[in-house]
Rosetta silent file (secondary structure, phi, psi, omega in degrees, C-alpha in Angstrom):
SEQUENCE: XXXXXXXXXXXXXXXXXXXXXXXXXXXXXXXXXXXXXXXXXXXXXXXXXXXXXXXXXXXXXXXXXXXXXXXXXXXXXXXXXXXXXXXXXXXXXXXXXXXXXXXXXXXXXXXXXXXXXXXXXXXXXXXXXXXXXXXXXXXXXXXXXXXXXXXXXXXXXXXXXXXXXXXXXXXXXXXXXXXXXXXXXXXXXXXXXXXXXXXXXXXXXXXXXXXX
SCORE:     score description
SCORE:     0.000 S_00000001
   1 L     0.000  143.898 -172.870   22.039   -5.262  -21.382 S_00000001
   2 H   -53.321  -65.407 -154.062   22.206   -8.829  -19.621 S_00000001
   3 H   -55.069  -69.724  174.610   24.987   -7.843  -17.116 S_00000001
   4 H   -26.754  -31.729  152.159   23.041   -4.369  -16.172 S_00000001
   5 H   -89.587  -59.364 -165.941   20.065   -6.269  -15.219 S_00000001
   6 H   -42.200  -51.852 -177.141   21.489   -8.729  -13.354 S_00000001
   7 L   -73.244  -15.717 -175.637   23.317   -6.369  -11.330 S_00000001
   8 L   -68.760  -38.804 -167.297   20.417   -4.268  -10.806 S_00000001
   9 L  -109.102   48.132  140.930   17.899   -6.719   -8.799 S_00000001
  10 L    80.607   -2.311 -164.205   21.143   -7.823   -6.714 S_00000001
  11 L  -104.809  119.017 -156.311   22.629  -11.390   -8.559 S_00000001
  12 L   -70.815  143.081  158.317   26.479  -10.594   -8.352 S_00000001
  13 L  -140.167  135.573  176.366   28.764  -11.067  -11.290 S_00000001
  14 L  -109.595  167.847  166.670   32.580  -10.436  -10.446 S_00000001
  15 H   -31.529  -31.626 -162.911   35.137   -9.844  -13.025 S_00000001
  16 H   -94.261  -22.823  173.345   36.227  -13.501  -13.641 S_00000001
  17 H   -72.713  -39.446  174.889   32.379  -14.235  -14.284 S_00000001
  18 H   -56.130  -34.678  173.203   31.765  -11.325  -16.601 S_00000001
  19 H   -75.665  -26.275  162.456   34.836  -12.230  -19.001 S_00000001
  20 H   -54.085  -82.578  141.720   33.441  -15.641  -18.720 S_00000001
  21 H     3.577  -58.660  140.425   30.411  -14.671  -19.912 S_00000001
  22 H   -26.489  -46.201 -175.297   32.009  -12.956  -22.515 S_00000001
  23 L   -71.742    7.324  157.634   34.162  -15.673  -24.002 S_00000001
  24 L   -84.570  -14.663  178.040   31.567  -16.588  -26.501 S_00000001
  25 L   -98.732  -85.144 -147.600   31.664  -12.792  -27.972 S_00000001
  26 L  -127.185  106.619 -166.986   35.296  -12.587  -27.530 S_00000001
  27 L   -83.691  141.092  149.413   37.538  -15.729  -27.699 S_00000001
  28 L  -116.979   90.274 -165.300   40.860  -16.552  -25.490 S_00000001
  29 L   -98.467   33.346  152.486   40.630  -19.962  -25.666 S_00000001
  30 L   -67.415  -36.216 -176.909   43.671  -20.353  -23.640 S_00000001
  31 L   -93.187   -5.874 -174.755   42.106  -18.827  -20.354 S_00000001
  32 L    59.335   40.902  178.455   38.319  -19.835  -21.430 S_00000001
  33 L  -164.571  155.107  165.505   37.516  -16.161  -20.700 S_00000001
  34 L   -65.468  158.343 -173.489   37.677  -12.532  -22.593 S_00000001
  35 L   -99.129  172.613 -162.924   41.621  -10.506  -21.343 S_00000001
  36 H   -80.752  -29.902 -176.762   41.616   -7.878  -19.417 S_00000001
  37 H   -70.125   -6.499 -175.067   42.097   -5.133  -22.119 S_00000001
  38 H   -77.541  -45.167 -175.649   38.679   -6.542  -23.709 S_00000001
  39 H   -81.733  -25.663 -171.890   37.349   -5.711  -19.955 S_00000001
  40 H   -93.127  -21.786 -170.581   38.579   -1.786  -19.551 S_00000001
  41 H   -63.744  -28.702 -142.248   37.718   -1.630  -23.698 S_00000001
  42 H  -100.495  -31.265  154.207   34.300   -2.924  -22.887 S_00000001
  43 H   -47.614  -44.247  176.016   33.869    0.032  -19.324 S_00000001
  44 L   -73.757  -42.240  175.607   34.803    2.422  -21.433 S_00000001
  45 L   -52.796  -13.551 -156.780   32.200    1.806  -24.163 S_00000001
  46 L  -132.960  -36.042 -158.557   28.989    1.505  -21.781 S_00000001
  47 L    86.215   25.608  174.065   30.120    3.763  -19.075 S_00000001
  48 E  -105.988  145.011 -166.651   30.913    0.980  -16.428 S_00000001
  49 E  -139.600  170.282  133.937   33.417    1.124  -13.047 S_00000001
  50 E   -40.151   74.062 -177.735   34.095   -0.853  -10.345 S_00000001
  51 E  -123.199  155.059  124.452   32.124   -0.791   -7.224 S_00000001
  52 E   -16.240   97.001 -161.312   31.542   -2.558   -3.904 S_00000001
  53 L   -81.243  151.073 -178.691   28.083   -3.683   -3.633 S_00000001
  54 E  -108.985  113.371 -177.641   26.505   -2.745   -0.326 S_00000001
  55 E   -40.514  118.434  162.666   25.331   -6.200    1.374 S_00000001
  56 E  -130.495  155.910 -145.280   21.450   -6.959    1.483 S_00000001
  57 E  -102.782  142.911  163.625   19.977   -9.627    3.275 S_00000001
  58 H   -62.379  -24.831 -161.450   17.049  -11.980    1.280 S_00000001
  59 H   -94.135  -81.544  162.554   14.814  -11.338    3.744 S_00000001
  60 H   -18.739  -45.610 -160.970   15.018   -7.142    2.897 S_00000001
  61 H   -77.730  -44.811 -154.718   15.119   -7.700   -0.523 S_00000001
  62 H   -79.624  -41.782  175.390   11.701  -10.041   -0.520 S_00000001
  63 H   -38.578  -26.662 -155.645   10.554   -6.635    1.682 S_00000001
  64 L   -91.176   -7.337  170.300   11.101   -4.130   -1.025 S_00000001
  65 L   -47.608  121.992  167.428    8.170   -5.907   -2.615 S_00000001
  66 H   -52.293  -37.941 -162.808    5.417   -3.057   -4.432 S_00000001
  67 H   -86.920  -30.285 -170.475    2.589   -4.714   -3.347 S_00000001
  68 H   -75.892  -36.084  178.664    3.963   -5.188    0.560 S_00000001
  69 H   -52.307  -29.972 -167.303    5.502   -1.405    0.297 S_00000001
  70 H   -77.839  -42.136 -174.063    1.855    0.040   -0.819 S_00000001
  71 H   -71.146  -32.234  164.856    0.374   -1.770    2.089 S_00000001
  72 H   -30.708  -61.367 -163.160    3.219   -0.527    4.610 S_00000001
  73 H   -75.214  -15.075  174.538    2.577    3.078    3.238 S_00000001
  74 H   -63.901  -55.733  179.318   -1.593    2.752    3.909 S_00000001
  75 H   -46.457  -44.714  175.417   -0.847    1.539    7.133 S_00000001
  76 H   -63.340  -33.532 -169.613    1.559    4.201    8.183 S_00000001
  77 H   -52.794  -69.517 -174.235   -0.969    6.764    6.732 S_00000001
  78 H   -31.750  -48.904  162.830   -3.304    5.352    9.027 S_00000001
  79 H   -67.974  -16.326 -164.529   -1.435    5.676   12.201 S_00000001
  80 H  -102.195  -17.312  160.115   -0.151    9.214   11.663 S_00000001
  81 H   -69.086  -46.164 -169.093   -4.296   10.044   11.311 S_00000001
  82 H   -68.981  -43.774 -175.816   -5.365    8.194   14.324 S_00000001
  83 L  -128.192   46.203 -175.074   -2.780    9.618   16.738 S_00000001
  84 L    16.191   57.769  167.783   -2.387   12.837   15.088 S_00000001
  85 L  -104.233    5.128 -173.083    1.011   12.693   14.257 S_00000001
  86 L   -54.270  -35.207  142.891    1.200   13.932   10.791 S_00000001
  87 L   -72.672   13.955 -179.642    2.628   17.667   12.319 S_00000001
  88 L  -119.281   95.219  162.487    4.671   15.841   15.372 S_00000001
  89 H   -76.716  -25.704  177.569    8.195   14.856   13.802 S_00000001
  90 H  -106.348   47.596  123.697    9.896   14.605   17.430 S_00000001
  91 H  -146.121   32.822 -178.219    7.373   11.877   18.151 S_00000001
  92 L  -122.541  138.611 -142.721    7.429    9.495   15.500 S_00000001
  93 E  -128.989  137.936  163.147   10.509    7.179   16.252 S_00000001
  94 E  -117.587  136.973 -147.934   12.489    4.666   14.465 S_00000001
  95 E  -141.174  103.054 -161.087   14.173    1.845   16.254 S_00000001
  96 E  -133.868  115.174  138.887   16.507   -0.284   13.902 S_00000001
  97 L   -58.191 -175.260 -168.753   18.467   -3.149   15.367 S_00000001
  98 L   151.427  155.609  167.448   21.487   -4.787   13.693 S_00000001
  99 L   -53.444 -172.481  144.145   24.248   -7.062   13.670 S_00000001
 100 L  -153.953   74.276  170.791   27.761   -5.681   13.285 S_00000001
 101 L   -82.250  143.023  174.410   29.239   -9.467   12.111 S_00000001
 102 L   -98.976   93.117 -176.775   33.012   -9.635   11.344 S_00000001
 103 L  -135.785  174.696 -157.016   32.926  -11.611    7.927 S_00000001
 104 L   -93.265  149.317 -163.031   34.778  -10.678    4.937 S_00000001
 105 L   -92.528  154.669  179.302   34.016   -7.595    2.919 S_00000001
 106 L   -70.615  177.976  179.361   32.213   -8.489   -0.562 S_00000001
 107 L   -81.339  176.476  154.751   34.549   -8.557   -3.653 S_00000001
 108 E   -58.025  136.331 -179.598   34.317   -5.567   -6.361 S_00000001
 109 E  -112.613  107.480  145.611   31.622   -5.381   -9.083 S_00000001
 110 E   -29.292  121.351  128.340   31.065   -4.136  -13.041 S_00000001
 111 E  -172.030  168.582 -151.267   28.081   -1.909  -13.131 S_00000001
 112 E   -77.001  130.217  178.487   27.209    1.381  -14.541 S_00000001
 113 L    -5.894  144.814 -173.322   29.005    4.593  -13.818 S_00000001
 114 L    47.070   -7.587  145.603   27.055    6.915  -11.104 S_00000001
 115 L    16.006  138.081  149.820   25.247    3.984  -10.302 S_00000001
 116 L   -85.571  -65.283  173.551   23.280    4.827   -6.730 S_00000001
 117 L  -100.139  137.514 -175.017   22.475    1.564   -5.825 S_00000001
 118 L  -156.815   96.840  144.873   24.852   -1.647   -5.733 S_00000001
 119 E   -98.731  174.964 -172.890   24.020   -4.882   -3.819 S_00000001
 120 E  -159.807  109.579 -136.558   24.574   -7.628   -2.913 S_00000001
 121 E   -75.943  110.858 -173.294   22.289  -10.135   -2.007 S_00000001
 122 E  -125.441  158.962  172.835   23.529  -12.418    1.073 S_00000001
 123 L  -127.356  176.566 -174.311   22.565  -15.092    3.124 S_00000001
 124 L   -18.674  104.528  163.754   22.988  -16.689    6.584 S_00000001
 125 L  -158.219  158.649 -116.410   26.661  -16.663    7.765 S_00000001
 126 L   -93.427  149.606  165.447   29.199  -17.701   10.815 S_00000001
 127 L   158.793 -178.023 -176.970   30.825  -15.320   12.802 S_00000001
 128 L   -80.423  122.254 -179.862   30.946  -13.206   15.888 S_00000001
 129 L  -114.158  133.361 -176.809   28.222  -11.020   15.985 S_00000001
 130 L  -135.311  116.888 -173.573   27.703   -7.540   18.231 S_00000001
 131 L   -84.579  136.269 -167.786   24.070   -6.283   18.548 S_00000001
 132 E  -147.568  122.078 -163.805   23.538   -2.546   18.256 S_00000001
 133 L  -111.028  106.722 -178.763   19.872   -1.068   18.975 S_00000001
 134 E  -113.906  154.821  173.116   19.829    2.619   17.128 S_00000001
 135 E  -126.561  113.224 -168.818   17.122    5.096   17.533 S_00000001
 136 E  -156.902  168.576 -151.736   16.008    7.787   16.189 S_00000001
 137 E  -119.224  149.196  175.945   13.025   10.352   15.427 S_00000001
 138 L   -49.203   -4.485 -179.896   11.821   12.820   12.125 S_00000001
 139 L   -90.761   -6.595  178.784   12.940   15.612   14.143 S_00000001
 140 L   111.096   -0.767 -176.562   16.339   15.204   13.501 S_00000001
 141 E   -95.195  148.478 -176.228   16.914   13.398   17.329 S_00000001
 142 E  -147.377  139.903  167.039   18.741   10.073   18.274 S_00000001
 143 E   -86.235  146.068  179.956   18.845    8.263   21.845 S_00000001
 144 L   -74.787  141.774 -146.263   22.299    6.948   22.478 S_00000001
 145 L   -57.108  128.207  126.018   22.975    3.163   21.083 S_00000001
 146 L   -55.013  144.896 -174.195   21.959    0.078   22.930 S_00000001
 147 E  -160.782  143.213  171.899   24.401   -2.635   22.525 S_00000001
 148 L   -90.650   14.162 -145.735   25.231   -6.275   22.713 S_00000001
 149 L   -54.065  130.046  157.419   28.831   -7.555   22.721 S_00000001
 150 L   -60.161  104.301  168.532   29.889  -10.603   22.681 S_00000001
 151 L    50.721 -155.604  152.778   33.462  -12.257   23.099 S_00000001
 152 L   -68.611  115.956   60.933   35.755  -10.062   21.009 S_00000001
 153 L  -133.860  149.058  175.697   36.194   -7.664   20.612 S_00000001
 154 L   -30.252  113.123 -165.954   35.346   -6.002   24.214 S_00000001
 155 H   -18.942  -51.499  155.594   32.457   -3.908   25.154 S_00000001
 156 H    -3.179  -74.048 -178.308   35.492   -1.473   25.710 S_00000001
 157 H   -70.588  -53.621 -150.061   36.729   -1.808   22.548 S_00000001
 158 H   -87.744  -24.051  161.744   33.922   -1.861   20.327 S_00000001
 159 H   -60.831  -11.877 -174.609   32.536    1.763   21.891 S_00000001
 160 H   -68.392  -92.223 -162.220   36.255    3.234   21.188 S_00000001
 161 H   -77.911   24.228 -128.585   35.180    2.790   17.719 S_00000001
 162 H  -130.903  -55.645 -177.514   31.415    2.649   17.754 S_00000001
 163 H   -67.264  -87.438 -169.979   30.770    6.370   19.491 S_00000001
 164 H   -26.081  -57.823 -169.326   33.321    8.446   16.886 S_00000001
 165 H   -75.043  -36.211  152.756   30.846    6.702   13.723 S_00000001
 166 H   -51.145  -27.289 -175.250   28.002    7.076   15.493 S_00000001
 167 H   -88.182  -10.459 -158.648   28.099   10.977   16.295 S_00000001
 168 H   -93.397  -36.103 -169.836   29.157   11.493   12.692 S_00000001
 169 H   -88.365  -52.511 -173.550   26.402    9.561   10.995 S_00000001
 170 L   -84.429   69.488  171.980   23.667   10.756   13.042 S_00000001
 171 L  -106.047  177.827  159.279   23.706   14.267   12.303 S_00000001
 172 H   -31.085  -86.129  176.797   20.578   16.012   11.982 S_00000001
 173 H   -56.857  -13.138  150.165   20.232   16.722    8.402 S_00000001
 174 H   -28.107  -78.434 -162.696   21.189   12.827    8.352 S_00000001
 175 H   -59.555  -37.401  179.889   18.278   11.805   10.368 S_00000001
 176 H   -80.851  -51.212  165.958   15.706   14.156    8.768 S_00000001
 177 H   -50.664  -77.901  158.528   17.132   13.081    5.232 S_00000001
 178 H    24.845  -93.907  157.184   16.038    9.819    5.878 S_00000001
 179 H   -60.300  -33.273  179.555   12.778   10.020    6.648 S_00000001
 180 H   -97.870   17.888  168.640   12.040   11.976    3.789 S_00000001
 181 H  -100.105  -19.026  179.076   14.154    9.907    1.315 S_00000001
 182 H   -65.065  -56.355 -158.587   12.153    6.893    3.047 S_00000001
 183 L   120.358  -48.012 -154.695    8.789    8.087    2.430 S_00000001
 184 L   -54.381  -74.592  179.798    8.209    8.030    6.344 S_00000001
 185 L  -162.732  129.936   20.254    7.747   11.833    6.882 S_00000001
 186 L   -71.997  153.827  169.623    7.142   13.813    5.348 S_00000001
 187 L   -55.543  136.290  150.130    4.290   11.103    3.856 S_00000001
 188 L  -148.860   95.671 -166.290    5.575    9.998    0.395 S_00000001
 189 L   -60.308  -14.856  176.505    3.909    7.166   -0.866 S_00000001
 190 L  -104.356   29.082 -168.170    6.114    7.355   -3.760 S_00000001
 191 L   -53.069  -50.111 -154.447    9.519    7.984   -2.197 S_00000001
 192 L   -89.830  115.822  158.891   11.255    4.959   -3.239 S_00000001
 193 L   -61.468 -175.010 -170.193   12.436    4.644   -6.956 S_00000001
 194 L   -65.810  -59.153  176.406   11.950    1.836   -9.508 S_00000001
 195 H   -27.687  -52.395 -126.837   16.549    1.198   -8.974 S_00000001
 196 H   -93.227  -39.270 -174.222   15.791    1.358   -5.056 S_00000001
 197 H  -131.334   46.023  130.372   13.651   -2.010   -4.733 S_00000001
 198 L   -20.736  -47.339 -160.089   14.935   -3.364   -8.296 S_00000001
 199 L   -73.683  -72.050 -125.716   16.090   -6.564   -5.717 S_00000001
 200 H   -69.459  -53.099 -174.299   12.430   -7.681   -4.649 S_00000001
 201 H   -20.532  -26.809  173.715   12.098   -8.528   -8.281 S_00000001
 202 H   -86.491  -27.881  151.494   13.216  -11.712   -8.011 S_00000001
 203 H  -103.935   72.979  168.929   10.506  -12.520   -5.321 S_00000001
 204 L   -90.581   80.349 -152.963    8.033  -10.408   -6.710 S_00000001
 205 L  -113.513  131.276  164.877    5.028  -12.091   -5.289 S_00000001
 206 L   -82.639  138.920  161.803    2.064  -10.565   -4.191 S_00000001
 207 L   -29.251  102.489  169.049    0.659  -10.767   -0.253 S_00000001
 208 L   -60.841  130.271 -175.196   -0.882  -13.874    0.198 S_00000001
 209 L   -86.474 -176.861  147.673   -4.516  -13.457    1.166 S_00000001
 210 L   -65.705  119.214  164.209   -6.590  -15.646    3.796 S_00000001
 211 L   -91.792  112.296 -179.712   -8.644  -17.959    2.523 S_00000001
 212 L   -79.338    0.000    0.000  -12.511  -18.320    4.282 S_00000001
């Protein structure tokens, strides 16, 4: 189905596009678009709901590339031989900055029931931004957050609500879940399904070599 790929590798269709879409299959030609019972007629038939796409950035998405992931996972191999870390889980560390910008949540999405993944592919945009440096290791361990704040809302402020999400997400069986849904560690060169980097598809491009 059209809509099913499209939503898969990340290019959004909301409700008013999909009955748009639609109006050549099922005419209203007052509204130019299929009615709404034509949209719950057409969920129920396929097994489609209504979800919230989880934001991804272009730049992640072009990452999720197979050929850059294969080289990623050679590399990692390599390191975890060289400095015998393949049995040390409390020393191989992850360090993930982010953003925390205060922009408007995306709208609601068609796509199919139980779904796992739902993006939503975004690019560069204004706002207040508060930098948050988290860390954490295959053993199940996390160092407490570096952070950047900005303006509003206050350092103050944004640790009130910052610590409580933090202790909750970063439990143990979190942290360890992770890495091994990741690939990371245990090594799994195959970790990641076909669904999970479905987005790169649209730059699926191979590593550009060096030319002598």
């Amino acid at each position: 189905m059209y809509l099913l790929e499209i939503w898969t590798i990340s290019c959004k269709k909301h409700l008013p596009t999909t009955t748009t879409i639609s109006f050549s299959c099922v005419l209203n030609t007052r509204k130019g678009s299929a009615g709404w019972n034509w949209l719950v007629g057409y969920k129920e038939r396929y097994g489609l709901s209504l979800r919230t796409p989880e934001n991804l950035s272009s730049g992640r998405a072009i990452c999720s590339n197979p050929t850059i992931l294969a080289d990623f996972y050679e590399n990692l191999e390599t390191i975890l031989l060289t400095h015998d870390l393949v049995d040390r889980p409390d020393k191989i560390w992850n360090g993930d900055e982010t953003g925390l910008m205060y922009v408007n949540k995306p709208t609601k999405i068609v796509t199919k029931m139980g779904k796992k993944y739902v993006y939503n592919r975004k690019y560069a945009e204004k706002g207040t931004t508060s930098t948050v440096l988290a860390c954490i290791n295959a053993a199940g361990h996390f160092l407490p957050p570096f952070s950047h704040i900005q303006r509003v809302p206050t350092r103050f402020d944004f640790h009130e609500f910052l610590t409580p999400v933090y202790m909750k997400s970063f439990t143990p069986s979190n942290i360890i879940g992770g890495f091994r849904k990741t690939g990371i560690y245990p090594l799994n060169k195959n970790a990641l399904c076909s669904e999970a980097i479905a987005p790169s598809t649209l730059s699926d491009k191979p590593v550009p070599t060096e030319q002598v």
